[in-house]
C-alpha positions as CSV (number, residue, x, y, z in Angstrom):
1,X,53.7,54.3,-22.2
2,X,55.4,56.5,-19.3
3,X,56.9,59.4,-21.0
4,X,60.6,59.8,-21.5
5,X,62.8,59.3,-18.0
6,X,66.1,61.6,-16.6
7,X,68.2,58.4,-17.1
8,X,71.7,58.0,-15.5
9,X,74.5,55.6,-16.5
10,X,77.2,55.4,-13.1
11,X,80.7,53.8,-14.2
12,X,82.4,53.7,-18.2
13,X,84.0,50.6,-17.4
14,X,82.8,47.6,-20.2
15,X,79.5,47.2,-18.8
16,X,78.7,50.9,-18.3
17,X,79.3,51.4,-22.0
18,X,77.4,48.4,-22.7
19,X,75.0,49.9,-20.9
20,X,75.1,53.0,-23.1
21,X,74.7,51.2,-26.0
22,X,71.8,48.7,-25.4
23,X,69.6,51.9,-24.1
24,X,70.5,53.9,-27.4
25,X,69.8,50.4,-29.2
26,X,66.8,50.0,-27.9
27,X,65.6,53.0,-28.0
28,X,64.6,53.4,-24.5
29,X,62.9,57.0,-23.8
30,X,64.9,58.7,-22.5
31,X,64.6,63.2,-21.8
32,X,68.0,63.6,-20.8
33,X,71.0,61.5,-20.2
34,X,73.6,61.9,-17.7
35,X,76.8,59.6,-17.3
36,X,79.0,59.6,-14.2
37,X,81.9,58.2,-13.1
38,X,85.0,58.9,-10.5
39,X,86.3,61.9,-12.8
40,X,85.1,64.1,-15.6
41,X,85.8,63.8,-18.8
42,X,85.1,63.2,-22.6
43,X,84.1,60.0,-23.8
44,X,83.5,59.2,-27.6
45,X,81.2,56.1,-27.7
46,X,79.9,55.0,-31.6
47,X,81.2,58.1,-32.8
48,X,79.3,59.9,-30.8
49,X,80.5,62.9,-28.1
50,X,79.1,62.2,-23.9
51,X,80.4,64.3,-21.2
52,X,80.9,62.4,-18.0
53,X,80.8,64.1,-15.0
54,X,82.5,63.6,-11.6
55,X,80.3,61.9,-9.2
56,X,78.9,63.2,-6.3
57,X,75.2,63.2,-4.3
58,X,74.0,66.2,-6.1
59,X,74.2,64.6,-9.3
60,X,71.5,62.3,-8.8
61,X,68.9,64.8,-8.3
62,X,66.2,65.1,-10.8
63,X,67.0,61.7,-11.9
64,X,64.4,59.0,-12.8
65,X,66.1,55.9,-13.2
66,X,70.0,55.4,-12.1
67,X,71.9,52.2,-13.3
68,X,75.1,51.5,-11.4
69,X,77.6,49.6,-13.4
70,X,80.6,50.6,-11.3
71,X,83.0,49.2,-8.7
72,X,81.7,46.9,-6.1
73,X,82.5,46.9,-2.7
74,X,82.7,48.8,0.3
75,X,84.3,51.9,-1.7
76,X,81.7,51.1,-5.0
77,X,80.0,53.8,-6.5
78,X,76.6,51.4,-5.6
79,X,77.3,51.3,-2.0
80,X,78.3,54.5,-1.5
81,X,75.7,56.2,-3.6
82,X,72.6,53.7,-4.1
83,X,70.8,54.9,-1.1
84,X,71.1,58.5,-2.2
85,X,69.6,58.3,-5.7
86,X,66.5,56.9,-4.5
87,X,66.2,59.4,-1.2
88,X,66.0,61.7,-4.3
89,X,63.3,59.8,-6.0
90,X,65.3,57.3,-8.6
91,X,64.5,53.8,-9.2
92,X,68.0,52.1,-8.9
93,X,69.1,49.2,-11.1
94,X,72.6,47.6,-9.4
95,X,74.5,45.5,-11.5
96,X,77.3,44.3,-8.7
97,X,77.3,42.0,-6.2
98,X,76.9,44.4,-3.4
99,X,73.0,44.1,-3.2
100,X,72.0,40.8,-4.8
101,X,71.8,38.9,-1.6
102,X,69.7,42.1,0.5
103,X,66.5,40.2,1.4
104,X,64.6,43.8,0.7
105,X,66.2,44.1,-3.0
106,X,64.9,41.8,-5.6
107,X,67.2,39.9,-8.1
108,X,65.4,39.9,-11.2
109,X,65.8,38.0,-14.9
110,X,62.7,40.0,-16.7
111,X,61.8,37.1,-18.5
112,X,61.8,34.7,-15.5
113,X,60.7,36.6,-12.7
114,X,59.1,40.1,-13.5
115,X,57.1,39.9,-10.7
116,X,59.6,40.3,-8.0
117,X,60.9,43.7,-9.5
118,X,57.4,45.1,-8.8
119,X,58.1,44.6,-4.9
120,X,61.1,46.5,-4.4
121,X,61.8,49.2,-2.7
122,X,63.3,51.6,-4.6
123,X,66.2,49.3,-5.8
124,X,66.6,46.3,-8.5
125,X,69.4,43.6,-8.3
126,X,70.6,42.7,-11.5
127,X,72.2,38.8,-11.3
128,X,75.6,37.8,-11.8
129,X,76.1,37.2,-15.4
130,X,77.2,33.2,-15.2
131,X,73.8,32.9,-13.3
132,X,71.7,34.8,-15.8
133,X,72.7,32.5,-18.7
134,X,72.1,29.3,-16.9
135,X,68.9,30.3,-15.0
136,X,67.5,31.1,-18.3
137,X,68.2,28.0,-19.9
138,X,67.0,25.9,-16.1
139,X,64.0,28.0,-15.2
140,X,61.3,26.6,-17.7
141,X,62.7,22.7,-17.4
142,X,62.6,23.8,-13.0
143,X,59.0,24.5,-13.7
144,X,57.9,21.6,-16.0
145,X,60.1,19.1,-14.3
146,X,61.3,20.3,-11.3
147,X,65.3,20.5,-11.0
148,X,66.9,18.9,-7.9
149,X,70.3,18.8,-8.8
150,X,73.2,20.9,-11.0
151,X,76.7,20.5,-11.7
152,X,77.8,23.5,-13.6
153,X,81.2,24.3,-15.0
154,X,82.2,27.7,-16.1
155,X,84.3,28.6,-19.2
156,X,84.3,32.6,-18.2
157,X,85.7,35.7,-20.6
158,X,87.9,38.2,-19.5
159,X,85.8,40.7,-19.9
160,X,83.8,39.1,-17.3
161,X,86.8,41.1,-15.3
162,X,86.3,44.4,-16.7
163,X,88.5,46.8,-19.2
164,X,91.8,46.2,-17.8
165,X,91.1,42.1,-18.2
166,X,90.7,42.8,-21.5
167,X,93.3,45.1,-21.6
168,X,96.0,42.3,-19.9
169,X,94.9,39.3,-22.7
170,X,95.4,41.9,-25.7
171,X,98.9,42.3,-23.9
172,X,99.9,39.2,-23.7
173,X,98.7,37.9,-26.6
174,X,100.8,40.6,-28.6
175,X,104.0,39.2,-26.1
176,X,103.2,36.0,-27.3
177,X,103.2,36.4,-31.2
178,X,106.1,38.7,-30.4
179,X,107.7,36.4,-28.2
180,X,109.0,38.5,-25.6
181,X,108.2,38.6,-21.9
182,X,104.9,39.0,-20.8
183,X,103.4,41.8,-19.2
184,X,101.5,41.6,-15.7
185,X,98.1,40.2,-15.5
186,X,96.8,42.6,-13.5
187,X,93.7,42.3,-12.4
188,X,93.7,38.8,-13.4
189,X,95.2,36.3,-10.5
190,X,97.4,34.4,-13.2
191,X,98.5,34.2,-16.8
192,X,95.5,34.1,-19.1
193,X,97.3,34.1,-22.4
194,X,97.3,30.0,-23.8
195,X,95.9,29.3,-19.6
196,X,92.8,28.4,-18.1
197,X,92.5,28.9,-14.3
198,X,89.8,27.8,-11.5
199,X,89.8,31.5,-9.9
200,X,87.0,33.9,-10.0
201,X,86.8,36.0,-7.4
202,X,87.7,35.1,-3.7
203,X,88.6,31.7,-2.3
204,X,85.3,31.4,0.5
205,X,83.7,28.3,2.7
206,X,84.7,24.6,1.6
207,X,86.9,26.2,-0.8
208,X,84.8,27.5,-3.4
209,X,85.3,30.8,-4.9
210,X,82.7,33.9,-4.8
211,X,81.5,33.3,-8.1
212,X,80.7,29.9,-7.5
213,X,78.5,30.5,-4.2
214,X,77.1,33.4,-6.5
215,X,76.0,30.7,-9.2
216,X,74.0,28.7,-6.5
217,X,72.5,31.4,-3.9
218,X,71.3,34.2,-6.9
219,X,70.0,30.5,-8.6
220,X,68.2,29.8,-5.3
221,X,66.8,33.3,-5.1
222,X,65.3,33.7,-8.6
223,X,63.7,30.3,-8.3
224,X,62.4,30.8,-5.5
225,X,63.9,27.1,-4.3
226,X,66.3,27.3,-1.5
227,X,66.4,23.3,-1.9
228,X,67.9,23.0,-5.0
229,X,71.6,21.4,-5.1
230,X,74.2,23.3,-7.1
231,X,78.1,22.6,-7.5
232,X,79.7,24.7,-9.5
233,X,83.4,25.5,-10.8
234,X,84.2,28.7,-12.5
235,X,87.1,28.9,-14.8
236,X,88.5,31.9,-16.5
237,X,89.6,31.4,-20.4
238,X,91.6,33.6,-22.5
239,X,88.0,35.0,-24.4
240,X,87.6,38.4,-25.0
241,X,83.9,38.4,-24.3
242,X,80.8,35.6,-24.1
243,X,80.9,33.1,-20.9
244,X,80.4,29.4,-21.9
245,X,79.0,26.8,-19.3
246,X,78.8,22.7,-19.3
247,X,75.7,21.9,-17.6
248,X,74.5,18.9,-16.1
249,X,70.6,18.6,-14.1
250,X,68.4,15.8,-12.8
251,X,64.9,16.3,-12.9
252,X,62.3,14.8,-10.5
253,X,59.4,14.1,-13.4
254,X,60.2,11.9,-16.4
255,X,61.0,13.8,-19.9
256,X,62.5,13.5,-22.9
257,X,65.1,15.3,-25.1
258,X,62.4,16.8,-27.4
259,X,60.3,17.7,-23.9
260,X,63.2,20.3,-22.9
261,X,64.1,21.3,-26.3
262,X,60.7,22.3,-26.9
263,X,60.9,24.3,-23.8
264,X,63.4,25.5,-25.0
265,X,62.2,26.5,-28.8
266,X,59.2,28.6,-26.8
267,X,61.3,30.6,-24.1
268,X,61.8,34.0,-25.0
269,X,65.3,35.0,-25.1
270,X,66.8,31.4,-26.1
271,X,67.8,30.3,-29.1
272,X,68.5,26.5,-29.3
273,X,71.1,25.3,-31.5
274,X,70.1,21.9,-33.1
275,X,73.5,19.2,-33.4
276,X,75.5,18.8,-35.4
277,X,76.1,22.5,-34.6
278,X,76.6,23.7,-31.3
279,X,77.1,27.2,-30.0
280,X,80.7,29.1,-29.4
281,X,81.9,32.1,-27.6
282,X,82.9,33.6,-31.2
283,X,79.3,33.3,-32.6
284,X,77.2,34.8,-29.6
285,X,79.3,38.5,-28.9
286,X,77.1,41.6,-29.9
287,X,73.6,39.0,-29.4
288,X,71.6,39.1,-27.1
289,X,70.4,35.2,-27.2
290,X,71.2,32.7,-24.5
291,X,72.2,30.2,-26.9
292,X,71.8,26.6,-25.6
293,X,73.2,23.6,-27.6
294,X,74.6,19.7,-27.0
295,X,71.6,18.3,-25.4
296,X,72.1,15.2,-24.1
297,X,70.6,12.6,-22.0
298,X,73.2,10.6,-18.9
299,X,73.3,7.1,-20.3
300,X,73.2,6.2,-16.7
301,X,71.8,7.9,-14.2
302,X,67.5,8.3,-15.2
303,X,66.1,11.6,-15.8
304,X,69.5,13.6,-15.8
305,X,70.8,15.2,-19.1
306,X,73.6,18.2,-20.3
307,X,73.3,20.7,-22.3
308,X,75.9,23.3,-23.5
309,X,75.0,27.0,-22.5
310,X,76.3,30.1,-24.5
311,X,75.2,34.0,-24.1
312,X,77.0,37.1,-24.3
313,X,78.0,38.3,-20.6
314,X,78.2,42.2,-21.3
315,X,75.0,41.5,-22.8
316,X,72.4,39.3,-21.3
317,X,74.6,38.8,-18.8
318,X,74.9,42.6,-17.7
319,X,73.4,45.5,-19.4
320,X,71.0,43.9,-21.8
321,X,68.9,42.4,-18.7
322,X,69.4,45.9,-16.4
323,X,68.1,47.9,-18.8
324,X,65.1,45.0,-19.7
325,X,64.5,45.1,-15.8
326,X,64.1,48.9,-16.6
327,X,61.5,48.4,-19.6
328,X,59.4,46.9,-17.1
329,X,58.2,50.1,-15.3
330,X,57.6,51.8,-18.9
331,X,54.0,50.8,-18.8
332,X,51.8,52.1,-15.9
């Protein structure tokens, strides 16, 4: 065991608090913690006091290990400061988009692909969190039976948004029980209280949204299979927090039901829900499980089946696996 690292948390938004907590949670060893963001301030987190300072390139120095959880883009904390943080010597976790894509940066589920965060180069990717939760549940039936095909639909949480997402459903759910006008949905595109809406991020090529080509390119990258077919269709939901997804695969090799949901039973990280139950948004917040459930075979079309795919997106599907990706570099 590597003794304990200068860690720094960049961004307080919902998954740089997440962040907080899951390191604290798990006890990650840490010498001294330092928290940054746009401004400085107070923050009370758990009941307990953090300062966070203003960030700037200075700050990173001394640092060991750096996780950005702040604003993407070409004004993001991640783009404007990654490359800094490890000139001074950090190892850089990413949770945006910004990097995911960067041939030189690899995109890394630690308990699918480990490997690929040992050949980086000075920074780690950490996948969108729609495609965490359904490469976990696809990557032991890809390489059993070899997946050629996935429709996936999406069933997103605000949160998936960030605090002000939140922030705007609390709003107009309190208009709604009120019964008075409702507020902006700012950042959201459209109305999310008693709505569903086929927008997450930017409308791209053959009309698909950012999200979606997210869902099939990180896919592609973390299984290493550049072949595989992927449709997907991401909808918002008025959910505070957990993403949902309806998934449907065909396989190339014969299998049964009891094949994949013994895969399933011995994959660490999933937790397989046996019918009649199934999982739900409600029941996965605060876990760190991808739960998978309603496991079905396509009465028509041969070796095809759907399952029903549950997990926690501040969680697993942000900083649960950044700072896993981060455990892996605790042992020499």
């Amino acid at each position: 065991m590597k003794p304990p690292l200068n860690v720094c948390v960049v961004g307080v938004g919902a998954v740089g608090i997440e962040i907080l907590r899951v390191l604290k949670e798990r006890r990650f060893p840490i010498r001294a913690l330092k928290v940054l963001a746009r401004s400085a301030r107070p923050l009370s987190l758990d009941g307990e006091s953090l300062r966070v300072e203003a960030i700037s390139p200075e700050a990173f120095q001394g640092q060991d290990l750096v996780l950005f959880a702040g604003t993407e883009g070409e004004k993001g904390a991640a783009v404007t400061y990654a490359r800094e943080a490890i000139r001074r010597g950090a190892l850089v976790i990413d949770n945006g988009a910004d990097f995911r894509m960067d041939p030189k940066v690899p995109l890394v589920i630690p308990e699918i692909n480990p490997e690929d965060a040992k050949r980086h180069e000075g920074m780690i990717a950490n996948p969108n969190c729609s495609t965490i939760q359904m490469v976990m549940a696809l990557a032991p039936v890809h390489r059993r039976f070899k997946i050629r095909r996935v429709i996936v639909s999406t069933y997103q949480a605000v949160s998936g948004a960030g605090s002000k997402a939140i922030e705007a459903l609390e709003a107009q759910t309190e208009a709604t029980v009120r019964k008075v006008a409702l507020p902006p949905s700012d950042p959201l595109p459209q109305t999310i209280i008693q709505n569903v809406f086929p927008e997450i991020g930017s409308f791209q090529e053959l009309g698909y949204t950012s999200e979606e080509w997210k869902m099939v390119r990180e896919t592609q990258k973390i299984l290493h299979d550049d072949q595989m077919a992927i449709t997907a269709t991401a909808v918002r939901v008025p959910v505070v927090s957990a993403h949902s997804e309806s998934v449907y695969f065909e396989i190339e090799h014969p299998a049964a039901l009891q094949d994949l949901k013994g895969l399933w039973r011995q994959t660490p990280g999933v937790k397989l829900v046996e019918e009649p139950s199934y999982p739900m948004p409600v029941e996965a917040v605060h876990r760190d499980e991808v739960f998978i459930g309603r496991v079905r075979q396509d009465p028509f079309i041969k070796n095809a089946f759907s399952c029903w795919v549950v997990s926690d997106n501040l969680r697993k599907g942000a900083a649960l696996n950044a700072v896993q990706i981060a455990e892996l570099f605790l042992t020499p």
